[in-house]
C-alpha positions, 0 to 999 in steps of 0.5 A: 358738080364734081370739081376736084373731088378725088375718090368716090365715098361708096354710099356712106357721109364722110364721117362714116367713110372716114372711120370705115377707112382708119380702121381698115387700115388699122386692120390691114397693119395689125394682121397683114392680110384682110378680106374686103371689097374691091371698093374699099380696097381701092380706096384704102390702099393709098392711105396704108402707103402713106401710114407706112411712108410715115413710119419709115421717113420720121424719127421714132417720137415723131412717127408714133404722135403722127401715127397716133393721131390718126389711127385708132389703136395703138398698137398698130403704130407701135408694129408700123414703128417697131416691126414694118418700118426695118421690113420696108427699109430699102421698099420705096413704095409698092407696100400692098398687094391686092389678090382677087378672090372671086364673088360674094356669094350674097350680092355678088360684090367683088371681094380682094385679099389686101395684104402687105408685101 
């Protein structure tokens, strides 16, 4: 049964969904703009919302430990503290945006452009 199961796992165990998506993120916030699938772009978005929510609503000190424990490079907590946190000051929410771009040539999945507003 699917009691209180809140997103699909796209066919991957949760270890390899849960690294699959931190490093999406970390790939979103370190280069702005990321070729994916439909999928995992709908799965990621919320997550990027919340990392940037993060950043901007915490102290400094506090954002990079959160930010550090959570995504695997650190230098994309640094840009969320340093650089996105003074972009998205007066943005309360609505920080990505998601641009389809056709078909995948080999398996016809649908591919999105995410990036940050």
């Amino acid at each position: 049964m699917r009691h209180a199961v809140k997103s699909t796992r796209i066919n991957r165990d949760e270890a390899h969904l849960n690294a699959m998506l931190k490093n999406l993120v970390t790939s979103v916030v370190l280069y702005e703009k990321v070729k994916t699938t439909r999928a995992k772009a709908k799965l990621v978005k919320p997550l990027i919302e919340k990392v940037i929510t993060t950043a901007r609503k915490q102290t400094p000190m506090q954002a990079m430990r959160t930010l550090n424990s959570y995504l695997p490079d650190k230098n994309a907590s640094k840009k969320l503290v340093n650089e996105l946190k003074d972009r998205y000051k007066d943005r309360p929410s609505g920080f990505v945006r998601l641009t389809h771009l056709g078909f995948r040539a080999g398996d016809a999945a649908s591919m999105v452009q995410i990036e940050l507003v």
